[in-house]
C-alpha positions as CSV (number, residue, x, y, z in Angstrom):
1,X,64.6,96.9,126.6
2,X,67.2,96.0,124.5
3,X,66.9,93.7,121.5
4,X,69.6,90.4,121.8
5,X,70.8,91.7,118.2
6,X,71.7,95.3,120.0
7,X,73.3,93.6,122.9
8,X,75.7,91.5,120.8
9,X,76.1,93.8,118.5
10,X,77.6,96.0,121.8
11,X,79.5,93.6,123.1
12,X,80.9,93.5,119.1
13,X,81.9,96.6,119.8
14,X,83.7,96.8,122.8
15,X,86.0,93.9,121.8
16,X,86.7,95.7,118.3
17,X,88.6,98.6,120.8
18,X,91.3,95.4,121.3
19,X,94.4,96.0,119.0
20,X,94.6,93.5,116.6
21,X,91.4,91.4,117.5
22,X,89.0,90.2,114.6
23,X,85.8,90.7,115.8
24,X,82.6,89.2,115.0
25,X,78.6,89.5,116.5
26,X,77.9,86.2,114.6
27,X,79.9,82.9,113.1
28,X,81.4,84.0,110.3
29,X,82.3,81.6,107.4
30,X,85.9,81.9,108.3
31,X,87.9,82.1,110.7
32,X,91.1,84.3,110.8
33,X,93.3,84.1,114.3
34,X,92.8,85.7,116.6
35,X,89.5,86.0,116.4
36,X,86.8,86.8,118.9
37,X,83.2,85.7,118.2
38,X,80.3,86.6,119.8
39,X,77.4,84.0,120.5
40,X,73.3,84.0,120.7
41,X,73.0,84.1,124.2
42,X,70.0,81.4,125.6
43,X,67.2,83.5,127.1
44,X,66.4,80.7,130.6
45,X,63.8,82.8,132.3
46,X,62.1,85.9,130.4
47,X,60.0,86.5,133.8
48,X,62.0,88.4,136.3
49,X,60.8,88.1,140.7
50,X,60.1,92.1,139.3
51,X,57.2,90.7,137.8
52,X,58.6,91.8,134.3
53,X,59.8,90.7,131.1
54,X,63.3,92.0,131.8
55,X,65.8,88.9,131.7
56,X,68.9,88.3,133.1
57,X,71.1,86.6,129.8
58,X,74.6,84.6,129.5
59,X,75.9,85.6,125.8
60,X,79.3,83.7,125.5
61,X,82.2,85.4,123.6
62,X,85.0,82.7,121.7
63,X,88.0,83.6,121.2
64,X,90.2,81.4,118.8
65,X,94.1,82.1,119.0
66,X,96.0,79.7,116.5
67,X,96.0,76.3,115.1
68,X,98.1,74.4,117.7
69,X,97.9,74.4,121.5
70,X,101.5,75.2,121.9
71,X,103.2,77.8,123.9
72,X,102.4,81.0,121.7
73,X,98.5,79.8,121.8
74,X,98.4,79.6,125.2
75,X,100.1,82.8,125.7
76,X,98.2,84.9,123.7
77,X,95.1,83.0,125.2
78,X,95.7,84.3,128.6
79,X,96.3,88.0,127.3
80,X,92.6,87.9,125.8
81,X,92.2,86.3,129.4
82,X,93.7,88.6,131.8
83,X,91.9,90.8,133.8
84,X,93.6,93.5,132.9
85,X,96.4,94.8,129.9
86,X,95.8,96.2,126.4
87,X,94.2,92.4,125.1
88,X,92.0,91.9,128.1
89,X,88.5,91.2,127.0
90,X,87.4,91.8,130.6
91,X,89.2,94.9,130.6
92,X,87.2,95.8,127.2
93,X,83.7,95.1,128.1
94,X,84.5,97.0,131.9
95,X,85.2,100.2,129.9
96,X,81.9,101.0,128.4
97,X,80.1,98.0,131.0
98,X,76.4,100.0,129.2
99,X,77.7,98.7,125.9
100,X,77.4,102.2,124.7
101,X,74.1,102.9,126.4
102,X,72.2,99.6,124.8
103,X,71.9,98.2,128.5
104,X,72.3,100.5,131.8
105,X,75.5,101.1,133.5
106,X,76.9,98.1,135.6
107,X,74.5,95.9,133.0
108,X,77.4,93.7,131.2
109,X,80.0,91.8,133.4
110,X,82.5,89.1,132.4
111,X,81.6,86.5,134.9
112,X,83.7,83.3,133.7
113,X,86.4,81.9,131.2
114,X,86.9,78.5,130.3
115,X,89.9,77.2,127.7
116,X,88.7,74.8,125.3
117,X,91.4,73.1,124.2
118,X,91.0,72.9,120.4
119,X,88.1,74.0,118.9
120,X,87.1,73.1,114.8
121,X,85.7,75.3,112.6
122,X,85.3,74.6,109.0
123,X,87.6,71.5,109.3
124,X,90.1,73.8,110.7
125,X,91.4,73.5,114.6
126,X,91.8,76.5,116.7
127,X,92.8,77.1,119.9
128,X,90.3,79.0,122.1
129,X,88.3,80.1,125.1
130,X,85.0,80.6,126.0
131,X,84.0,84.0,128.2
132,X,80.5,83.8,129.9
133,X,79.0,87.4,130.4
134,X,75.9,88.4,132.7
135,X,74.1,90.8,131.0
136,X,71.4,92.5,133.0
137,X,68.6,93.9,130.2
């Protein structure tokens, strides 16, 4: 089974294949747009109905866009949101969905995006989103 360091550190490296995305598999002490990071994902059950210790985890990925909610934010928002295009973080985790063999194929979904609005880090606002993954370990 895969340790929640390798599976972050996977996910990490799908979203570094997006062109111009800083990438992060912890919160760095600064912030430089855009920026995804990626979070410690809560563990709710570690007792699957298999009767192992094999559980089913929700790591969230934020993804911080600019200083102002304004038209350009947005925008660039729903490229990292999209489904599909060069920026898609969706896109980016369906490519190598095994996150390069740490979990097994079909293991790592995007399963929900939510904007947030403005979002402070180190006194600073940013504009961002928050994906929810379903990773199967």
């Amino acid at each position: 089974m895969a340790t929640l360091e390798q599976i972050m550190l996977g996910i990490e490296v799908r979203l570094a294949t997006i062109p111009g995305l800083r990438t992060s598999d912890t919160v760095p002490g600064q912030v430089n747009p855009p920026q995804a990071i990626v979070g410690v994902p809560p563990v709710d059950n570690y007792v699957t109905s298999l009767g192992g210790i094999r559980p089913t985890l929700a790591p969230t990925i934020t993804i911080l866009v600019s200083s102002a909610m304004d038209r350009v934010g947005q925008l660039a928002l729903a490229a990292y949101a999209d489904p599909s295009g060069a920026k898609s973080i969706p896109a980016a985790i369906a490519a190598d969905d095994s996150l390069g063999g740490v979990v097994g194929k079909g293991g790592c979904q995007v399963s929900r995006f939510d904007p947030l609005g403005i979002e402070e880090v180190g006194l600073i606002g940013y504009y961002g989103g928050r994906f929810t993954l379903r990773v199967l370990t």
